[in-house]
C-alpha positions as CSV (number, residue, x, y, z in Angstrom):
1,X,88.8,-30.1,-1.1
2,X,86.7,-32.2,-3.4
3,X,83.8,-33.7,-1.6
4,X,82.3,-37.3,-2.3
5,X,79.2,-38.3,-3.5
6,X,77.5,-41.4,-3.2
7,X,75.0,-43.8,-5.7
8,X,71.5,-42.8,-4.7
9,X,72.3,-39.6,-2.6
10,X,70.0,-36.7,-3.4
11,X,72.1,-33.9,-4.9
12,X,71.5,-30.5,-6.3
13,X,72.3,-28.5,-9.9
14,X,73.7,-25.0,-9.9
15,X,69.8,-24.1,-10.9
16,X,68.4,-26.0,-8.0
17,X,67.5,-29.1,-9.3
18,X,67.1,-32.0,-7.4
19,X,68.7,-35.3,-8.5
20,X,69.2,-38.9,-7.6
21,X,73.3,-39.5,-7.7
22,X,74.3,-41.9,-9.7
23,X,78.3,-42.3,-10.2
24,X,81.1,-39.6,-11.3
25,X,82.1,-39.4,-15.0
26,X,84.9,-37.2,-16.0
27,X,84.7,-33.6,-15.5
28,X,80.9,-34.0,-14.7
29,X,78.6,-36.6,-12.8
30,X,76.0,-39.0,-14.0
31,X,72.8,-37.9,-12.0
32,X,68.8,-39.1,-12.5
33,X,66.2,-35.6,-12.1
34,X,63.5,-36.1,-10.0
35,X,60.9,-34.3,-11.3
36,X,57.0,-34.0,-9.5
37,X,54.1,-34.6,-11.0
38,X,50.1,-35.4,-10.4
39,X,47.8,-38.4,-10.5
40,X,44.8,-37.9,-12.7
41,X,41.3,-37.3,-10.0
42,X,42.4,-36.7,-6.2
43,X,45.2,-38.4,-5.6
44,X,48.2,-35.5,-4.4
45,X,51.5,-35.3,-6.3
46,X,54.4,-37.6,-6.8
47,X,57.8,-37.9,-7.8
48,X,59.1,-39.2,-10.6
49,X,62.8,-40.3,-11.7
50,X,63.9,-39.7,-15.0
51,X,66.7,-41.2,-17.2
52,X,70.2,-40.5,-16.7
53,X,72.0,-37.5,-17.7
54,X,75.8,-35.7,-16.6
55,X,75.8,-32.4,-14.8
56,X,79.1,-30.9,-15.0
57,X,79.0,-29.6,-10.8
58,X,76.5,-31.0,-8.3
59,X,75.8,-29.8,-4.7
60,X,75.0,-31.7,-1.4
61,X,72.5,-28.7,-0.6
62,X,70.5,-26.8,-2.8
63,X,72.3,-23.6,-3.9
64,X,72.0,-20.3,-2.6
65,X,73.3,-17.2,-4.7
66,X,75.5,-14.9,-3.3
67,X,75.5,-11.4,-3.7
68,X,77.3,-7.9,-2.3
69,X,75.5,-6.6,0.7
70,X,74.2,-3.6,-1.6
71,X,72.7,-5.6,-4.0
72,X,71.1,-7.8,-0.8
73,X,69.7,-4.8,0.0
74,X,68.0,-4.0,-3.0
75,X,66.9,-7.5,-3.4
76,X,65.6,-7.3,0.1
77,X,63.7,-4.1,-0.2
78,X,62.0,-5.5,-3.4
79,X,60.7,-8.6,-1.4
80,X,58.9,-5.8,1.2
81,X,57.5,-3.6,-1.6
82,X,56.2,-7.1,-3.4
83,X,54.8,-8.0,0.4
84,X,53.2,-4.6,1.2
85,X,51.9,-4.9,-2.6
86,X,50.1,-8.4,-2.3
87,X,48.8,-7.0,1.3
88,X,47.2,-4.0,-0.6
89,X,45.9,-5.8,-3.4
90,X,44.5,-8.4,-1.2
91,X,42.8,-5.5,0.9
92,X,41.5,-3.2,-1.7
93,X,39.9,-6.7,-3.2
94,X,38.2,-7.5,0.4
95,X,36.6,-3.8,0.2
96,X,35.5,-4.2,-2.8
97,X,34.1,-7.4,-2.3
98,X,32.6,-6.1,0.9
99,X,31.0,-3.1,-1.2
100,X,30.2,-5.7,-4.0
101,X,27.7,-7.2,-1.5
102,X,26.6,-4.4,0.4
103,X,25.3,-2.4,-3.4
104,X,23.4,-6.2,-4.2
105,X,21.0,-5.3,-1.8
106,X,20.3,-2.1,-3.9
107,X,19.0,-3.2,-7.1
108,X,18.3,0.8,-7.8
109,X,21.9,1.4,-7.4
110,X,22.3,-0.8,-11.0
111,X,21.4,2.5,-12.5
112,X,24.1,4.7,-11.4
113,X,26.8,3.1,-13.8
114,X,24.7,2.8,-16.3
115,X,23.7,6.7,-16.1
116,X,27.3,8.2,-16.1
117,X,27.8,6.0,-19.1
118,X,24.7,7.9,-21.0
119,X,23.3,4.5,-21.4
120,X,20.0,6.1,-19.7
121,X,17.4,6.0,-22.5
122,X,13.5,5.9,-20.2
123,X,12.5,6.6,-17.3
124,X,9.5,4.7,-15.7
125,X,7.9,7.9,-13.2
126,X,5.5,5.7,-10.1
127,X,2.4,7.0,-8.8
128,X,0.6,6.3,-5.7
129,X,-2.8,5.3,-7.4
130,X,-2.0,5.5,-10.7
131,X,-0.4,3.2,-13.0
132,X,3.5,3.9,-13.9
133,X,4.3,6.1,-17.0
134,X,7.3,5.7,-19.2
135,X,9.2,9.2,-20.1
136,X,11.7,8.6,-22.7
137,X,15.1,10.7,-22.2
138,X,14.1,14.0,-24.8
139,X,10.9,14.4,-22.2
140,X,13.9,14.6,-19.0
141,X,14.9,17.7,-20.6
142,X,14.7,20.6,-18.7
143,X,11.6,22.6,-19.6
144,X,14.0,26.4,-19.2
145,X,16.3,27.7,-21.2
146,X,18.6,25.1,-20.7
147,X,16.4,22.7,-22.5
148,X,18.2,24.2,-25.8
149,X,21.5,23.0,-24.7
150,X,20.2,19.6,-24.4
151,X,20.3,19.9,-20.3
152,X,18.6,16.8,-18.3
153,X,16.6,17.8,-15.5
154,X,18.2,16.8,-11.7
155,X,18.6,13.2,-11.1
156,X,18.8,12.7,-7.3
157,X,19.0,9.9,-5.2
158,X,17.0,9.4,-2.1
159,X,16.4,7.6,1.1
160,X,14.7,6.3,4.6
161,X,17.2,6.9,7.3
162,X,14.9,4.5,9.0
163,X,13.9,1.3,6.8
164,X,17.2,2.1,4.4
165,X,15.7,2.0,1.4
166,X,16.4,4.1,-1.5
167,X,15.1,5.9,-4.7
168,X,15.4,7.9,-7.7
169,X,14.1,11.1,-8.3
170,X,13.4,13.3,-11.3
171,X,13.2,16.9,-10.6
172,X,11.8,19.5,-12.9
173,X,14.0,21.7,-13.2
174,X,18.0,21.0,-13.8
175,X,18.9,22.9,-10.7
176,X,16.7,21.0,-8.6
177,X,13.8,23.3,-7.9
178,X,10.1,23.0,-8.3
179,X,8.4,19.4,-7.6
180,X,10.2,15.8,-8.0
181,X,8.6,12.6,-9.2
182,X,9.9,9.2,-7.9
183,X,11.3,7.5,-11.0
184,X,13.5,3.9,-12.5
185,X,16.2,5.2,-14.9
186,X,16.0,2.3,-17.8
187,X,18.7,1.1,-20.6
188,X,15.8,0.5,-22.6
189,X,12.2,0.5,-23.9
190,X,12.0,-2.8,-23.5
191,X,13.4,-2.6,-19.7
192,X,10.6,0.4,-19.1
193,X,8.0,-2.0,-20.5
194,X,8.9,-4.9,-18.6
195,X,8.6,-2.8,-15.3
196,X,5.2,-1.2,-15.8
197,X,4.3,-4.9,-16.4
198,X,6.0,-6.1,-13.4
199,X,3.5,-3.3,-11.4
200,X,0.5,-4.2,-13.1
201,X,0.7,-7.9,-12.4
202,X,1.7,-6.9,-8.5
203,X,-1.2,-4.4,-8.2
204,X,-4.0,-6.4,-9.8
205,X,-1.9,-9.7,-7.5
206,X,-1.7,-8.2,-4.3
207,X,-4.1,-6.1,-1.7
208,X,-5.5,-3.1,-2.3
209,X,-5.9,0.1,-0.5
210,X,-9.5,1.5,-1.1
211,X,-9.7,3.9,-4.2
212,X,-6.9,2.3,-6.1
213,X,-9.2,0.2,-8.6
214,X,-8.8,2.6,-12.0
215,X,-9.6,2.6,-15.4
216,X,-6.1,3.5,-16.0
217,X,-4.4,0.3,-14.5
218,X,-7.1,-1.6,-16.7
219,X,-6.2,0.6,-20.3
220,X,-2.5,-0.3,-18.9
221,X,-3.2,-4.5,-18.7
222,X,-5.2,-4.5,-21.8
223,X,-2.3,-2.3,-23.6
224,X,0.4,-5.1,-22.3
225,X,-1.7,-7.9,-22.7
226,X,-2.4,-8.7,-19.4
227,X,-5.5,-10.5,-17.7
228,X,-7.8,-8.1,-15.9
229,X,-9.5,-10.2,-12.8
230,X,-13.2,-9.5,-13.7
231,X,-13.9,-8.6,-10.1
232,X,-11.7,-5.8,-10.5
233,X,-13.4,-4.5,-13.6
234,X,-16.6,-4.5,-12.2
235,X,-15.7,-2.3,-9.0
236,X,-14.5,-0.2,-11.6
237,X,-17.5,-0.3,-13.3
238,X,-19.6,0.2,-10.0
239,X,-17.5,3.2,-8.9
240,X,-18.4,4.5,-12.6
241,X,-22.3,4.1,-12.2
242,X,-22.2,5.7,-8.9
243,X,-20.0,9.0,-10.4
244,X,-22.3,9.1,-12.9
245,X,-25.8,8.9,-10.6
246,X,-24.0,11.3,-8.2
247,X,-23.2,14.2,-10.6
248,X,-25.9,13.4,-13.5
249,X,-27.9,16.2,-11.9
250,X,-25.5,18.7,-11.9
251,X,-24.3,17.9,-15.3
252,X,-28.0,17.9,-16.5
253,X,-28.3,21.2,-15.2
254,X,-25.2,22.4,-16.7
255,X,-26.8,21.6,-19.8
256,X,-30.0,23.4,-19.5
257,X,-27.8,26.3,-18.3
258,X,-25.8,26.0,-21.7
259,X,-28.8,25.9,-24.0
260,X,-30.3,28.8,-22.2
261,X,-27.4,30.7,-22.5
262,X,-28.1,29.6,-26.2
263,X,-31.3,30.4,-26.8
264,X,-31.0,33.8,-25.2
265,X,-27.5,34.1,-27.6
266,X,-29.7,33.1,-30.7
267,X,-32.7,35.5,-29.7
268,X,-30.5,38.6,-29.4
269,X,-28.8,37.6,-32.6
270,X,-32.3,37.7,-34.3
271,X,-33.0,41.1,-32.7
272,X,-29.9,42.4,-33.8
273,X,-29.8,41.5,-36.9
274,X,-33.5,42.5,-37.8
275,X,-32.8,46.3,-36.4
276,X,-29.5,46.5,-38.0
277,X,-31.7,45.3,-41.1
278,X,-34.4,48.6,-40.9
279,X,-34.0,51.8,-42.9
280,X,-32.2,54.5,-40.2
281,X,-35.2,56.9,-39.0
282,X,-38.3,54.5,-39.3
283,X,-39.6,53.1,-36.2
């Protein structure tokens, strides 16, 4: 039974289409498509009637295809594999946009990657009172035999169970014996550089602990280019004098010692010399 369609009623296509009705015409009907389309800025979507065309079959509802209960089946079992896919993808990207942000608040941790990848070329070794030194990768060798084979020494990674902090550390030896020095693996010179800088300017910047004002942090500044506050030179200077006061008598002696020991060297040298120098037999 044929059913009837009326001028303006909204009718379907096989594909599900969506048409205004417009009249029959032979073996097909005359139908406008609405299509949907957007507003340029904010305004939402809207639909849009387009210019006549025939459609050999319409439909008062849109279509559904129909299909054997097997291939339902299949078609359903699909659809949950798709669903339980989307769920796991959509999981696995909230852990690892939960461990994303957790590892940001361990800038140390940028290393890690970067040293699996070989892309390690310096390390920057810290010291309590002493400015930072830069050890390029042939140094990290191990000093055994292994150092032949082009062996690294232990890289380990460290912590405070109580602030959570963490740190590198360079061992000396590849199995991880004998002593470790706190280090910051480095792409570059230039990254191993820019650190050593970064500690300068924060120690000559921030408070200091008695006995950290050294020489060495001022060759450091000097060597980058840095401005060395001229109270700090002259504690270093001070401490100097006072070294020098306190063990210029020691050392003074040390030297009288030494050109004793001299003297006495050259005057059996003379002797020596001058018996080795008489006929054998005379006295």
């Amino acid at each position: 039974m044929s059913k009837k369609f009326e001028a303006g009623q909204t009718v379907y296509s096989e594909q599900g289409e969506r048409a205004e009705y417009v009249t029959a015409s032979g073996d097909g009907h005359i139908v406008r498509p609405i299509i949907e389309d957007c507003y340029d800025g904010d305004e939402g979507p809207y639909e849009h009637v387009c210019d006549p065309v025939i459609w050999r079959h319409v439909f008062h509802q849109e279509p559904v295809a129909k299909f054997s209960d097997e291939l339902k089946a299949i078609h359903d079992q699909i659809a949950a594999a798709k669903a339980e896919r989307s769920q796991m993808l959509a999981e696995e990207y909230a852990l690892q946009r939960a461990r994303a942000e957790k590892l940001k608040r361990f800038s140390m941790l940028d290393s890690l990657e970067a040293f699996i990848d070989g892309k390690i070329t310096h390390y920057v070794a810290r010291d309590i009172y002493n400015p930072p030194q830069i050890i390029n990768i042939e140094q990290a060798l191990t000093a055994d035999s292994d150092s032949k084979r082009g062996v690294l020494r232990l890289l380990t990674l460290g912590g405070c169970l109580k602030t959570g902090g963490i740190n590198w550390q360079l061992n000396q030896y590849s199995d991880g014996s004998g002593s470790a020095t706190g280090v910051i693996p480095c792409t570059s010179l230039e990254q191993a550089q820019e650190i050593v800088k970064q500690e300068a300017v924060k120690h000559f910047a921030g408070s200091r602990r008695p006995d950290v004002e050294r020489q060495e942090w001022i060759d450091v500044a000097e060597k980058l280019g840095l401005n060395v506050p001229e109270a700090y030179r002259r504690i270093v200077a001070a401490k100097k004098l006072r070294q020098l006061e306190e063990n210029g008598h020691y050392t003074r002696r040390q030297a009288e010692q030494y050109n004793e020991t001299v003297a006495r060297m050259d005057a059996e040298l003379v002797a020596l010399r001058d018996y080795l120098a008489t006929p054998e037999g005379v006295a």
